[in-house]
C-alpha positions as CSV (number, residue, x, y, z in Angstrom):
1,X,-44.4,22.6,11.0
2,X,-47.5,24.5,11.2
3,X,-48.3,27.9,12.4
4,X,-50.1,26.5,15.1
5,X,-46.9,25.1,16.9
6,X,-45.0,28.5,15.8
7,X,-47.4,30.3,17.9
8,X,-47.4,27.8,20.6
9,X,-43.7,27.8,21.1
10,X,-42.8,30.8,23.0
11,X,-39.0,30.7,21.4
12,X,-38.8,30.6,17.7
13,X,-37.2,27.3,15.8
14,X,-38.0,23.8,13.9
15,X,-40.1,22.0,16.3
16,X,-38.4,18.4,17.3
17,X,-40.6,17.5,19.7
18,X,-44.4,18.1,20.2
19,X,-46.7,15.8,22.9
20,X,-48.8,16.7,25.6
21,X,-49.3,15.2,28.7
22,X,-52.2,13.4,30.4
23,X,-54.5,15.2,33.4
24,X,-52.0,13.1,36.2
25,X,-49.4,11.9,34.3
26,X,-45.7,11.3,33.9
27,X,-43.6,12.4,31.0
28,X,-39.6,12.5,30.3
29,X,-37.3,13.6,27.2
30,X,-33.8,14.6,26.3
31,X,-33.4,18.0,25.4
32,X,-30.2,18.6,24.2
33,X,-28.1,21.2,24.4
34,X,-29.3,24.5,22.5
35,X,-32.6,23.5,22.4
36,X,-35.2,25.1,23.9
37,X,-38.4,23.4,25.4
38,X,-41.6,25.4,26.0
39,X,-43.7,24.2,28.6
40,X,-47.6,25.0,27.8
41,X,-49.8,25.6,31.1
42,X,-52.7,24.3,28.5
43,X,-56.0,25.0,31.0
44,X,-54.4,27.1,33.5
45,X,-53.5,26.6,37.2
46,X,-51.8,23.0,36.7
47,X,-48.5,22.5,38.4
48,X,-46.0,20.4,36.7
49,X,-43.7,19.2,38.9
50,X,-39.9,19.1,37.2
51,X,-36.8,17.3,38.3
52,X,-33.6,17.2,35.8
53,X,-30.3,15.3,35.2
54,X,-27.6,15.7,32.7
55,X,-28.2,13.2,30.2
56,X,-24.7,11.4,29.9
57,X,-24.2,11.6,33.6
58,X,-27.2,11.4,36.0
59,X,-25.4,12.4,39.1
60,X,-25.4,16.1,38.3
61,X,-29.1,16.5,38.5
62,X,-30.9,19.8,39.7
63,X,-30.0,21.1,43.2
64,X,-32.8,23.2,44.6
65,X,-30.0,25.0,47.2
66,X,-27.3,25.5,44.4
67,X,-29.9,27.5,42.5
68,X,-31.7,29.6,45.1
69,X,-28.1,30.7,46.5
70,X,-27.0,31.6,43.3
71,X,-30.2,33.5,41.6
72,X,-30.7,34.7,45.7
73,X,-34.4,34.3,45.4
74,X,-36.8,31.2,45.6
75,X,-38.4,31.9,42.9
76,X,-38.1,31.5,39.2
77,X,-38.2,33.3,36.3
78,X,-36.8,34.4,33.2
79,X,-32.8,34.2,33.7
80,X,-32.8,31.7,36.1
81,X,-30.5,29.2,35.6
82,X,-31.4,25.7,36.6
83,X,-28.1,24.2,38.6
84,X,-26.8,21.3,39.6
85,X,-24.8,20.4,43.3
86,X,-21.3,21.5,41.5
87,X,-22.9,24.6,40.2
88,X,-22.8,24.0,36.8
89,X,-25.8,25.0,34.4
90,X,-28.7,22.3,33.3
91,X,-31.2,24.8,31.5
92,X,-32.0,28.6,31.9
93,X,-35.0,29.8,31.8
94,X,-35.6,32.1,28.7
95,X,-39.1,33.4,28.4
96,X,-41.8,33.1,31.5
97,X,-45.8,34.6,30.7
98,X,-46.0,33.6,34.5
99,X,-42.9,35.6,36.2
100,X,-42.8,33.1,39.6
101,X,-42.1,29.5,40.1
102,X,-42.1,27.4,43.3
103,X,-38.9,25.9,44.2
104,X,-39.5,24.8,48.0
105,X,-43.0,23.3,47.5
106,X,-42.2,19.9,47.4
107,X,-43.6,16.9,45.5
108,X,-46.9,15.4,47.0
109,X,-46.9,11.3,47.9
110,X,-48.7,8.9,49.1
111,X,-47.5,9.2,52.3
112,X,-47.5,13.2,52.4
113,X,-51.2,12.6,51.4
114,X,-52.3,10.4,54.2
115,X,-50.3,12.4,56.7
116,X,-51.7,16.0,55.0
117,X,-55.1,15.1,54.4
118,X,-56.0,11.9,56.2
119,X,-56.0,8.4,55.2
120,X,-58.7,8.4,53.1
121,X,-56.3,9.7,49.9
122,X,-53.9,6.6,50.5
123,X,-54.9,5.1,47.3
124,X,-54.4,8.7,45.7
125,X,-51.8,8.6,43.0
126,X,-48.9,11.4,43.3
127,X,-46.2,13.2,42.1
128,X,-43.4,11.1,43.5
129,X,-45.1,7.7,42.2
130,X,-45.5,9.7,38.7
131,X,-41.3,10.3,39.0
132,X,-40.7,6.7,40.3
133,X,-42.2,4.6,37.5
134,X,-41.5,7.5,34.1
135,X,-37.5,7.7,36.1
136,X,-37.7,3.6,35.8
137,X,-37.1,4.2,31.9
138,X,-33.7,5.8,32.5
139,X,-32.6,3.7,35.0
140,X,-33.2,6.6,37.7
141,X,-34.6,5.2,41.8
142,X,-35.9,6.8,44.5
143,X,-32.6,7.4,45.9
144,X,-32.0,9.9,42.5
145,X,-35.1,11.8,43.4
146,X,-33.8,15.5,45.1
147,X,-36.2,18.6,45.6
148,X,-38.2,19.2,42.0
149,X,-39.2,22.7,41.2
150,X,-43.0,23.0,40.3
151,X,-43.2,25.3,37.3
152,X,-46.7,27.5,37.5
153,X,-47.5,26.6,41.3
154,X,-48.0,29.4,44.1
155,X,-46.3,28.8,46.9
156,X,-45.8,32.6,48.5
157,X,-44.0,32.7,51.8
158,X,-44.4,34.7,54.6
159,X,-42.0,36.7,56.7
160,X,-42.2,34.1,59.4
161,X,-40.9,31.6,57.3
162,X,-44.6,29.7,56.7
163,X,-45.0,28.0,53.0
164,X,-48.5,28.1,51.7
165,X,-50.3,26.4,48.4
166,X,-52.6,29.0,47.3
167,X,-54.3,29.7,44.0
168,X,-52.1,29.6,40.8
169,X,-50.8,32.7,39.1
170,X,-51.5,31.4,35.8
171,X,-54.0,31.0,33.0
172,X,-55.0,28.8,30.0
173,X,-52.3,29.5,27.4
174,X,-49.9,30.4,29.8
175,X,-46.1,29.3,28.9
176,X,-42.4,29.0,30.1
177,X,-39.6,28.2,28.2
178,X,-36.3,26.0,29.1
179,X,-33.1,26.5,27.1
180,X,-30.5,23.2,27.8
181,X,-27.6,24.8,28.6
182,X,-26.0,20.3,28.4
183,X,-28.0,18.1,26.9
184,X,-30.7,17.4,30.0
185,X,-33.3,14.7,31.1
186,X,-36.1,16.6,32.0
187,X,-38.7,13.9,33.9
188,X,-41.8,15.3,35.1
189,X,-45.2,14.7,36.8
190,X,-47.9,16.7,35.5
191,X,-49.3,17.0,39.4
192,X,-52.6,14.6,39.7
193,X,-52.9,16.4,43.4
194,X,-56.9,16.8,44.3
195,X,-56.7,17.6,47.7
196,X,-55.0,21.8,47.7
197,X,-55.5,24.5,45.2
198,X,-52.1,23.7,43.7
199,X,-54.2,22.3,40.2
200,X,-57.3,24.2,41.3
201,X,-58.8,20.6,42.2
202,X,-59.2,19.8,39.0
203,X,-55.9,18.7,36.9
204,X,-55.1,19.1,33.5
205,X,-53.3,18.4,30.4
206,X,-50.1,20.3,29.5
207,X,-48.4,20.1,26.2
208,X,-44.2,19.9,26.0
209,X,-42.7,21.7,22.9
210,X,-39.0,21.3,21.6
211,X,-37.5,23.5,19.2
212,X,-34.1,23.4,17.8
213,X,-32.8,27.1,16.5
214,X,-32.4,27.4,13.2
215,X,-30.1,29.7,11.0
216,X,-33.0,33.0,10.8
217,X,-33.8,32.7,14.6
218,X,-29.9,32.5,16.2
């Protein structure tokens, strides 16, 4: 383990895991339970669109509603708790450098393309196709896909209700980190979406870090 990942891991501990993720691509893991996973916002301004199941039983998966009603707020940050439809805890978040993610944004499609921005982006790839085909390695189908949160998007709503997609709040370096509260697939699409400000046009690479707590950082 080398200084380098100490620094980049915003919670101390023995790194288990360490990959980043392709400008538009998938990724999924275990994290069990204890562990903490550091998501690194490596470019700044890249959503990264999260869904998550508990690992020995993927019908308790995250429920947008069950969270919002219990933190009473849309957004996340540090002490949220990530829950699924029976309440129960899937990961808290520990440490934010961001302090606001989108829960109600939504993950972009094909079809939400064409119908957003014309039908010119049909051949676009998108979030849900990015959850679809990494979900296909756990056994997970479009009828297991619920409402994802987007870590490090902007979606600020007004008084009347209105969403908007608007400039990021974060930066190159920029970090949140996950503690599994059960042992929890995280699956994710690292948003390849071109068409709002939601990656400032331009996606990009994030990096996943797992660390395990060790006996000097409990």
């Amino acid at each position: 383990m080398t200084s380098t990942l100490d620094n980049l891991a915003l919670v101390p501990g023995a790194v288990v895991l360490d990959e980043t993720v392709g400008a538009r691509g998938p990724w999924s893991a275990i994290v069990r339970a204890g562990d903490v996973l550091t998501i690194v916002d490596l470019h700044g301004n890249q959503a990264v669109d999260s869904l998550f199941y508990a690992a020995d039983d993927h019908a308790v998966r995250y429920s947008a509603a069950a969270t919002v009603a219990a933190q009473r707020n849309l957004f996340l940050t540090t002490g949220s708790v990530l829950r699924a439809d029976d309440s129960s805890a899937l990961m808290t978040i520990v440490a934010d450098e961001v302090g606001n993610h989108d829960t109600v944004g939504g993950a972009c499609s094909q079809e939400s393309n064409t119908l957003r921005y014309g039908h010119h982006t049909k051949h676009q790839h998108a979030c849900v196709e990015n959850f679809l085909a990494e979900g296909a390695k756990w056994g997970l189908g479009k009828r297991d896909l619920v409402s994802n949160i987007n870590f490090f998007m902007n979606v600020p709503v007004d008084a009347d209700g209105t969403l908007g997609i608007v400039d990021g709040l974060s930066a190159p370096g920029k970090r949140l980190a996950l503690r599994a509260e059960v042992d929890t697939l995280v699956l994710v699409s690292n948003c390849p979406q071109i068409n709002n400000p939601c990656n400032g046009f331009d996606p990009t690479e994030v990096r996943m870090i797992v660390t395990r707590p060790t006996a000097d950082n409990r």
